[in-house]
PAZAPA-4460 file (N, C-alpha, C; in steps of 0.05 Angstrom, whole numbers, plus 32768, in hexadecimal, padded with zeros to 4 digits):
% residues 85
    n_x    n_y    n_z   ca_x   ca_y   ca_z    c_x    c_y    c_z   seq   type   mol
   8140   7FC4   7EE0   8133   7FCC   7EF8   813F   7FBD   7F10     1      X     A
   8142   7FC7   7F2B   8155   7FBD   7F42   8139   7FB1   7F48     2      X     A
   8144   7F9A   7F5E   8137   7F8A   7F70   8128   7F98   7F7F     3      X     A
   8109   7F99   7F83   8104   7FA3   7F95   8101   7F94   7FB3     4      X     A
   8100   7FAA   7FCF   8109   7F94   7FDA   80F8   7F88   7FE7     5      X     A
   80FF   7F6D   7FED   80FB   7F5C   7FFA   80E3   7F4F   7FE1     6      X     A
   80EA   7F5B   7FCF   80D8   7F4C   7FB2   80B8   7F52   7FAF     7      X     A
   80AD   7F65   7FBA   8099   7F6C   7FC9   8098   7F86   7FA7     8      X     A
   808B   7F84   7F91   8078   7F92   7F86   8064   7F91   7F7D     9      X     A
   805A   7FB3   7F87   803C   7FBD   7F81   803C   7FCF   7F6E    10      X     A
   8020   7FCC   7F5D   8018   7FDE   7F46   8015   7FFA   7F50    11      X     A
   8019   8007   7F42   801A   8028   7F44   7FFA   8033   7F5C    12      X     A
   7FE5   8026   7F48   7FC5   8029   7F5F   7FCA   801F   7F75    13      X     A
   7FD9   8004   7F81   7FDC   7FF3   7F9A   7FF2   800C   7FAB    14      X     A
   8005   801B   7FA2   801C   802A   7FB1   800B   803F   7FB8    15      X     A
   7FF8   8052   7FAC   7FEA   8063   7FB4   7FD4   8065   7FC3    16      X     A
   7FC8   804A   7FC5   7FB8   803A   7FD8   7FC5   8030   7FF2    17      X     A
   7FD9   8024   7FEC   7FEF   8019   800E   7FF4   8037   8019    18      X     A
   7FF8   8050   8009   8001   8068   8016   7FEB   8071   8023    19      X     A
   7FCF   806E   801C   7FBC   8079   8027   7FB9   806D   803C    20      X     A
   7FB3   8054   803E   7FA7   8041   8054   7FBD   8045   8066    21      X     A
   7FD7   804E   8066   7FF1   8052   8073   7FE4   806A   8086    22      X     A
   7FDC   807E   8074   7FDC   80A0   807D   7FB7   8097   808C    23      X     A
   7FB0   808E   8091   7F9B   8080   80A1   7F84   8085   8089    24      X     A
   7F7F   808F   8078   7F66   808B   8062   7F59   8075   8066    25      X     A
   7F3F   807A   805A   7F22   806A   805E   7F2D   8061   803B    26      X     A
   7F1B   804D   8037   7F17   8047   801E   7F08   805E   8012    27      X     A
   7EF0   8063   8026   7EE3   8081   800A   7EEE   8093   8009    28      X     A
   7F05   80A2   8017   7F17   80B5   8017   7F34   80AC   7FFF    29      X     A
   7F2F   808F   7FFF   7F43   8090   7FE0   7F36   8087   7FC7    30      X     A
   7F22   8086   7FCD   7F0B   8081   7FB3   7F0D   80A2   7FA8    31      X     A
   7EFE   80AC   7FC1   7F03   80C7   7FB1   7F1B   80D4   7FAC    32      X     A
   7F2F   80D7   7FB3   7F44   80D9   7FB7   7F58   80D4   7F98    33      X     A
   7F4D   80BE   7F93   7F5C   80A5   7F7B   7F4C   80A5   7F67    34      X     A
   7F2E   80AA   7F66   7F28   80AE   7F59   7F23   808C   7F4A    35      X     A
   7F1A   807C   7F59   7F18   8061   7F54   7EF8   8050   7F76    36      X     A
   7EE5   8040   7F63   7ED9   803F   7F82   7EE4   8030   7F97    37      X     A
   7ED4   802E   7FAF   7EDE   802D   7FC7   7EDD   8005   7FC5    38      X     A
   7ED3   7FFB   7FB7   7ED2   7FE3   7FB6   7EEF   7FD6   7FA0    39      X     A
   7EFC   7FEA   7F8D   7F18   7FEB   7F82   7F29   7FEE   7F96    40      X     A
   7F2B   8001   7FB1   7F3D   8004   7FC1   7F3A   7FF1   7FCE    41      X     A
   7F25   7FE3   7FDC   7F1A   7FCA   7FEB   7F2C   7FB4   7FDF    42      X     A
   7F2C   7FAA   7FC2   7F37   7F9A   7FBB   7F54   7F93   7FB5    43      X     A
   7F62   7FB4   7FB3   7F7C   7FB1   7FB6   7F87   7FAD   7FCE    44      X     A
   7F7A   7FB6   7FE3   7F84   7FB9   7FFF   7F7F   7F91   8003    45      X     A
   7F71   7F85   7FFE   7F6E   7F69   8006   7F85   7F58   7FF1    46      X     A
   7F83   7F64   7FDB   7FA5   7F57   7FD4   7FB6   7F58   7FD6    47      X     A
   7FC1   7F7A   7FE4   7FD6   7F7C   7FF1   7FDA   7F6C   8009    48      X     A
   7FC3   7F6A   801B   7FC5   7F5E   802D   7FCB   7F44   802D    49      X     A
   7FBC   7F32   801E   7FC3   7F1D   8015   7FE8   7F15   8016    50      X     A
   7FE9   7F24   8009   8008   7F28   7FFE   801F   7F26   800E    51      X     A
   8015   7F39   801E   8024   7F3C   803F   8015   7F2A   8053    52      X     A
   8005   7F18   8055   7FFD   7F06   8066   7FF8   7F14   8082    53      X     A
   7FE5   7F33   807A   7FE1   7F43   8088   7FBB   7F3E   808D    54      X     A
   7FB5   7F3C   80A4   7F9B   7F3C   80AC   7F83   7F54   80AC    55      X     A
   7F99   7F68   80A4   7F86   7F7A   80A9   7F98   7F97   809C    56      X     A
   7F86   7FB3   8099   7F94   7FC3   8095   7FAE   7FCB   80A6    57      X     A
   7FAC   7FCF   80B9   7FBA   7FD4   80CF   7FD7   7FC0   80D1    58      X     A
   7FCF   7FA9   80CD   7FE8   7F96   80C7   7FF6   7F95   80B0    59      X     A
   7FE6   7FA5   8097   7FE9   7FA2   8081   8001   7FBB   8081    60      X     A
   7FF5   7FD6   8091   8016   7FEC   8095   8029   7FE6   80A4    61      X     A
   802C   7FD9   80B5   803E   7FC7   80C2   804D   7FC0   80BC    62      X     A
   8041   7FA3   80AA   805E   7F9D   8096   8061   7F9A   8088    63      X     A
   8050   7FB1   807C   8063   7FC2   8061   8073   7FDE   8077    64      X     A
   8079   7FDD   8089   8093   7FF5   808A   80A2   7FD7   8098    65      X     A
   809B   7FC9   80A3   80AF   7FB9   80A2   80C5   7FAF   8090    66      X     A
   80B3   7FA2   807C   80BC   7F94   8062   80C6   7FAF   8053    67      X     A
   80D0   7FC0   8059   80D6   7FDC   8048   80C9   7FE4   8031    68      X     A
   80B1   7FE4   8033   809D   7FE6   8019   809C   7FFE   8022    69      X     A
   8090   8009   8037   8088   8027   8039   80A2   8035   8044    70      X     A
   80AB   804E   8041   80BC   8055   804F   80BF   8065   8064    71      X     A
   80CC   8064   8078   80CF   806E   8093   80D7   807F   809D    72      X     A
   80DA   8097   807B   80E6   80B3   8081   80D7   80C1   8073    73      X     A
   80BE   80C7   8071   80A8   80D6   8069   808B   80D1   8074    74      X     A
   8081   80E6   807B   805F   80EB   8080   8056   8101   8070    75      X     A
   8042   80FB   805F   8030   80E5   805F   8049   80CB   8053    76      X     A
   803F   80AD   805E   8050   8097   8053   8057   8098   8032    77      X     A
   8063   8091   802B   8071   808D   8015   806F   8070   8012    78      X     A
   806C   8065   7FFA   807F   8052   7FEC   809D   804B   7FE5    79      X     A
   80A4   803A   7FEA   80BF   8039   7FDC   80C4   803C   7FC3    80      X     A
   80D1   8047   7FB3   80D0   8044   7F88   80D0   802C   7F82    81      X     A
   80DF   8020   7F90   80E4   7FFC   7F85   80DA   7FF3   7F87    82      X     A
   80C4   7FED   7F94   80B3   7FDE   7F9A   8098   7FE4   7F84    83      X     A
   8098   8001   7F70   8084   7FF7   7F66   8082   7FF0   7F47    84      X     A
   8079   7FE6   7F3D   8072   7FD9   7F24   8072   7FEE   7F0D    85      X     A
***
């Protein structure tokens, strides 16, 4: 498996969660959505954030298109492949 970059991987549920909260989703719109509750998306979004030393959702898509986690040639956002687990 290549380096992902900037060493930055997320589990398969966290990449489809960063895409939502990217494409502006509510947590209950990926609860239902994902099919997981809104207090599971709550908790991934605070470890991603964590992760990224991101304060908030909003900072949290930031930089992840910074840090090339999301990518910058598709809407709705994408993930990068490398980056996930």
């Amino acid at each position: 498996m290549s380096q992902p970059v900037g060493g930055w991987v997320f589990s398969s549920a966290q990449a489809r969660i960063l895409e939502g909260v990217a494409a502006g989703f509510s947590s209950g719109r990926l609860s239902r959505e994902l099919y997981l509750s809104s207090k599971t998306i709550d908790y991934h979004v605070r470890v991603m954030s964590d992760k990224l030393q991101a304060p908030n959702r909003v900072a949290l898509v930031s930089r992840a298109f910074v840090l090339q986690i999301l990518r910058t040639d598709s809407w709705p956002p994408r993930i990068a492949c490398e980056t996930v687990d």
